[in-house]
C-alpha positions in Angstrom: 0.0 0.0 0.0 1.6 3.5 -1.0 -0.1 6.7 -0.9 -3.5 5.6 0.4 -3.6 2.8 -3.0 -4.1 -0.3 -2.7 -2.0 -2.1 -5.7 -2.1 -5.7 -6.2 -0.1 -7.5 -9.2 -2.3 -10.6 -10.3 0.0 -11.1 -13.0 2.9 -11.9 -10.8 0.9 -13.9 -8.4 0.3 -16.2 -11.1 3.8 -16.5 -12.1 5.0 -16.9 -8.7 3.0 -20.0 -8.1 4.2 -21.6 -11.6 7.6 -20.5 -10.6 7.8 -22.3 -7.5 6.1 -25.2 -9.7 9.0 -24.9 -11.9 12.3 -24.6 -9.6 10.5 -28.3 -7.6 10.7 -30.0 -10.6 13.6 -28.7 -11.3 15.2 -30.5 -8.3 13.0 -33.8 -9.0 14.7 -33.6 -12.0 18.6 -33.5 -10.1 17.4 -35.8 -7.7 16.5 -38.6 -10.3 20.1 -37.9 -12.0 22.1 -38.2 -8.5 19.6 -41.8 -8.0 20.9 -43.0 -11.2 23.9 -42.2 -10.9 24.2 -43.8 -7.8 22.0 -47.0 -8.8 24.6 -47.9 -11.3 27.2 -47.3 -9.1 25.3 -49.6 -6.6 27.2 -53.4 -7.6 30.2 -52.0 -7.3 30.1 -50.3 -3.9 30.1 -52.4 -0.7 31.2 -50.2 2.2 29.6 -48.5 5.2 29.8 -45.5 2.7 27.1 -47.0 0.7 24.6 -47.7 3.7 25.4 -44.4 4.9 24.5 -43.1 1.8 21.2 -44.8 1.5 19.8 -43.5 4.9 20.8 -39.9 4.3 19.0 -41.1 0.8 16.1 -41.8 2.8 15.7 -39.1 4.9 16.6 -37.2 1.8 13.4 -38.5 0.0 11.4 -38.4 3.4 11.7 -34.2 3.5 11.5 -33.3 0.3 8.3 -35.7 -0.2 7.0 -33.5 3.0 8.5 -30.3 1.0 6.5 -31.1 -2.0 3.6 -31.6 -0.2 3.9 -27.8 1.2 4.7 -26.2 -2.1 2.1 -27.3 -3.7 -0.4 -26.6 -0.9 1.6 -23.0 -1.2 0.7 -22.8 -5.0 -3.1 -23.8 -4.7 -2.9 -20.8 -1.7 -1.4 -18.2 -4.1 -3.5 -18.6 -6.9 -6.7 -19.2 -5.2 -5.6 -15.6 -3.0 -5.0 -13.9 -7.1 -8.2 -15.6 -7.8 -10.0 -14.5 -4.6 -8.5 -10.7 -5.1 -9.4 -10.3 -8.6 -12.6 -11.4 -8.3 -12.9 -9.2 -5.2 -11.9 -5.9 -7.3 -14.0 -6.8 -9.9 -16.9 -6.8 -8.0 -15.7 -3.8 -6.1 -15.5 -2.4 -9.1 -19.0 -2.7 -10.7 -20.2 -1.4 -7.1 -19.3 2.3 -8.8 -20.4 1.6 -12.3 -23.4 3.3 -13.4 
């Protein structure tokens, strides 16, 4: 709010939830490469390394399953709060039409 005006930017709001869509898959997409990777490695590593590896792996895919979970509950938020505001203004708006 600046000067008394109330100014939102429904056009960013929508890009900022496709955004945030965006950079996730993003890191689904590294993910999946360091799991290959590291499958194919897999018969030729026998040491603690490896089991250490695949419980940091676990509790790697345990948080960002949770993460996931948040950012898209984030996304539906933002656009249904563009969605709620725009409609909101609209209807504001006809209130002063004649």
């Amino acid at each position: 709010m600046s000067g008394g005006l109330i100014r939102y930017d429904f056009a960013n709001l929508g890009t900022l939830s496709g955004d945030l869509r965006g950079q996730f898959q993003r890191l689904e997409e590294l993910s999946g490469q360091l799991k290959r990777q590291v499958t194919a490695l897999a018969t030729h590593w026998d040491s603690g390394g490896a089991g250490s590896y695949q419980q940091a792996q676990a509790n790697w895919d345990r948080i960002f399953l949770d993460a996931r979970g948040r950012l898209d509950a984030l996304g539906v938020g933002v656009s249904k709060a563009s969605n709620h505001m725009r409609e909101t203004d609209l209807r504001v708006g006809k209130t002063f039409s004649t």
